[in-house]
N, C-alpha and C positions, 0 to 999 in steps of 0.2 A: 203189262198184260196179265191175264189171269193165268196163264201160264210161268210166269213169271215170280210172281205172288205165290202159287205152290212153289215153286222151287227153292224160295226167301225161306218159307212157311218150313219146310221139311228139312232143307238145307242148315238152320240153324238148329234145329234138333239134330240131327245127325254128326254133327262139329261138337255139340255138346257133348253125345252119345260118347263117341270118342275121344273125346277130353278124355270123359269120367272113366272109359276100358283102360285108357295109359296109367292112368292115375292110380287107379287099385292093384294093375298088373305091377307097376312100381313098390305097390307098398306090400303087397304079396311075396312078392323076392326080397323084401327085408330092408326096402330103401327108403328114405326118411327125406319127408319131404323140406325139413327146415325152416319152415315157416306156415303160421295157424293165423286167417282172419275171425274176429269172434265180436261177436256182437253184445252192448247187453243194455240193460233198462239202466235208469239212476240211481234205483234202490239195490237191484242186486251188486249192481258195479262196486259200491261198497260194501255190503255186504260180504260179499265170497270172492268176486271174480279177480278187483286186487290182488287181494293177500293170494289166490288161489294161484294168477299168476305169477307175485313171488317168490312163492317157495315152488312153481316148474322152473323158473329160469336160476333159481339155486342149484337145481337139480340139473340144468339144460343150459349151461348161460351162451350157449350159440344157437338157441334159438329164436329165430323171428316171431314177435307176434304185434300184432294191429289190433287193437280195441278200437270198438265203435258204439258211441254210447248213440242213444235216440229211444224213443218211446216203443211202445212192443208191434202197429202196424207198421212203420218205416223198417223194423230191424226183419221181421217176419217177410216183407218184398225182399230185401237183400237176401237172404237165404233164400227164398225161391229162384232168385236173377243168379246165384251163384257165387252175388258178390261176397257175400261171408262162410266162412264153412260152418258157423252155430251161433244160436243168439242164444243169451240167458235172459230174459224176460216173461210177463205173465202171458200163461198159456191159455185162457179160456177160449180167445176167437181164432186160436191156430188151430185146437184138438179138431176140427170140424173137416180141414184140409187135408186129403187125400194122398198130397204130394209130404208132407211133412209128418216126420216123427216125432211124439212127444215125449218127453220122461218126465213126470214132477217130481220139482225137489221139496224138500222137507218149509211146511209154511210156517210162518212168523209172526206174532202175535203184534200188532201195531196199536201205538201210545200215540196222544195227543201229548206234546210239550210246550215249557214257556219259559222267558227268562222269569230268576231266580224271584225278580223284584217286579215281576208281572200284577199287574190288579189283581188277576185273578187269585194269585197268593194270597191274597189278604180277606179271601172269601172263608168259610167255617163250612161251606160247602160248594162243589163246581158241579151245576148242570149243564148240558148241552144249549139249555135255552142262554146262561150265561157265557160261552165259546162262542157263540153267531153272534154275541156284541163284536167280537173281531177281526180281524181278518186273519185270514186260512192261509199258510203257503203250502204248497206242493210242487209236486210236477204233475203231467200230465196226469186224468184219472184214470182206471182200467175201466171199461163198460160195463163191466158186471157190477162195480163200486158204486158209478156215477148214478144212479137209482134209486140207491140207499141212503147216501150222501145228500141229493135234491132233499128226498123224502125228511131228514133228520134237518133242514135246513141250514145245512154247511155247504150248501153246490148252489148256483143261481138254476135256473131254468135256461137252457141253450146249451153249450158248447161246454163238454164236460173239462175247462176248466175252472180253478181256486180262484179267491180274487187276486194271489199273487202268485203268479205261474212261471215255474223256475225250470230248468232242465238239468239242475244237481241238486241236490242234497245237502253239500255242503252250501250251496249258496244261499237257499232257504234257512240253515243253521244259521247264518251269522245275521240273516236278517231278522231272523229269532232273537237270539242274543240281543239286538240292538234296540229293537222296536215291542209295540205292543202286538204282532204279530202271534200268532200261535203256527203251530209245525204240528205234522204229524211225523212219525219214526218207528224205527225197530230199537227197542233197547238197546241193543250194543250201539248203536249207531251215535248217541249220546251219553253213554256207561263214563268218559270220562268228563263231562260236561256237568254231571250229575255227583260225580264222586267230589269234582273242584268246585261244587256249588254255582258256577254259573247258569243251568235250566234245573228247572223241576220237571216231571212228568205229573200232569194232571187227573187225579182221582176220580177217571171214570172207566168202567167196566164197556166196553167195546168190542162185542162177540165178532162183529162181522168186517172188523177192520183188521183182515189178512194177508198174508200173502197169497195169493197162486201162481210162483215164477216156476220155472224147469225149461231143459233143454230145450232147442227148435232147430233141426237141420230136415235133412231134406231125407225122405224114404228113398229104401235102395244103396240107399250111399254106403263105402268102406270107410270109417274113421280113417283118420291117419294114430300112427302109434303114437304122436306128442299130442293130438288133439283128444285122445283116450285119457293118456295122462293129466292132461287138463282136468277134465269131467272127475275123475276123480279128486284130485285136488277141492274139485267147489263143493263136491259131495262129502268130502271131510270137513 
């Protein structure tokens, strides 16, 4: 009944409401929740959010945490629904949401790479028009990229995926390494691939291939004191 439906309607808000009052009164009095759900993209995940959680659980090793990798609108619904308490992923189509808080973190200059013994090594010079002889791996694109990308003809026209659409990083790497594939990256994210001669990064200047990741939790909300401690961890 439509009576009934308000009560669904309000009645889940108000369960929420006081979730969220026990929860801060807890951590208000000094009490530790023991466990953080965190969400994050593919790129940050190696990037910071690893290491960031291994050296809290060096710090904390009785703490619980849950990583949840996925692309930045799946992790951005879980933080709204409550399922995660922060996603580390790109922020551009979150800042707009009223329910969520943004913080950006520091951006990252991103490389096209290749294996070492790639054709394209054997070039005297690499353009963009000689990269779209191959195929792309990624993960998914961010919608502010996907544009620029079409435009540069590295993206088809539809559905902002590569022609090889991965959901790690690492898994894109080895398919790097293997094949005539090219990868994009963050330097460190290849710094030992590069040092053992197995990829090169390729000699082009790429202003607009960056990052935009930062935090995504929900406005209003009390941290917990080990999910603080996180955030800084990824901010170092």
């Amino acid at each position: 009944t439509v009576f009934g439906r308000l009560v669904l309607q309000r009645g889940r808000a108000l369960i929420s409401d006081a979730s969220a009052i026990t929860r801060e009164i807890a951590l208000l009095s000094g009490a530790e929740t023991g466990a953080i759900a965190v969400g994050a993209g593919a790129y940050p995940a190696e990037i910071c959010v690893g290491p960031a959680t291994g050296r809290l659980l060096a710090q904390r090793p009785g703490l619980k945490v849950r990583i949840a990798l996925g692309d930045w609108p799946e992790l951005t619904e879980k933080v709204l629904a409550e399922k995660l308490d922060l996603a580390v992923c790109d922020i551009a189509n979150a800042e707009s949401n009223s329910r969520l808080r943004i913080e950006p973190l520091p951006q990252h200059q991103g490389v096209l790479f290749c294996r070492a013994d790639h054709p394209l090594t054997k070039r005297k010079s690499v353009t963009l028009d000689d990269v779209r002889e191959y195929p792309l791996a990624l993960t998914a694109v961010p919608e502010r990229l996907a544009p620029i990308l079409r435009r540069k003809g590295l993206l088809d026209h539809g559905p902002s995926t590569p022609a090889v659409h991965v959901d790690t990083f690492e898994l894109a790497r080895e398919i790097v390494l293997r094949s005539d594939v090219v990868g994009g990256a963050i330097p460190t994210q290849i710094a030992d691939d590069i040092r053992a001669g197995r990829a090169v990064t390729l000699p082009l200047t790429l202003p607009w291939l960056t990052t935009r990741y930062g935090f995504v939790y929900l406005a209003g909300r009390t941290l917990a004191p080990s999910l603080q401690l996180f955030m800084a961890e990824v901010r170092a």
